[in-house]
N, C-alpha and C positions, 0 to 999 in steps of 0.2 A: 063825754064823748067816748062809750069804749066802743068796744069791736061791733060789729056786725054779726049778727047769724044768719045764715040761707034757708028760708022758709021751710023747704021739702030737700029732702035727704035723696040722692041715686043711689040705687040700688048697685051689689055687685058686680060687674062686666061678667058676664058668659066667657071664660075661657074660649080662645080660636081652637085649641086640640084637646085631647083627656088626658091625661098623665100618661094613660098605653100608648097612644098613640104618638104623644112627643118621643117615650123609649123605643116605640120601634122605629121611628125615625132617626132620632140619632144613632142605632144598633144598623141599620140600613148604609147611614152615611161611612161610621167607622171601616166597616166590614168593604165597602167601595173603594174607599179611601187605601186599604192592605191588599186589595188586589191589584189596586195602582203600582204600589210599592213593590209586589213582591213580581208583576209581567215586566215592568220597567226597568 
């Protein structure tokens, strides 16, 4: 009785963003985040 294998393999997931797009998102959020800081 050993383990199991899973017939067929999945593939990759498709990344939700590109790696630019996560940087200019969090360069977006930062930068938001210092105008908070610096009008408040």
């Amino acid at each position: 009785m050993g383990r199991e294998q899973k017939g067929g393999r999945e593939g990759k997931k498709e990344a939700a963003k590109s790696p630019k797009e996560k940087k200019a998102a969090k360069a977006a959020k930062k930068a938001a985040n210092k105008n908070i800081l610096v009008s408040g």
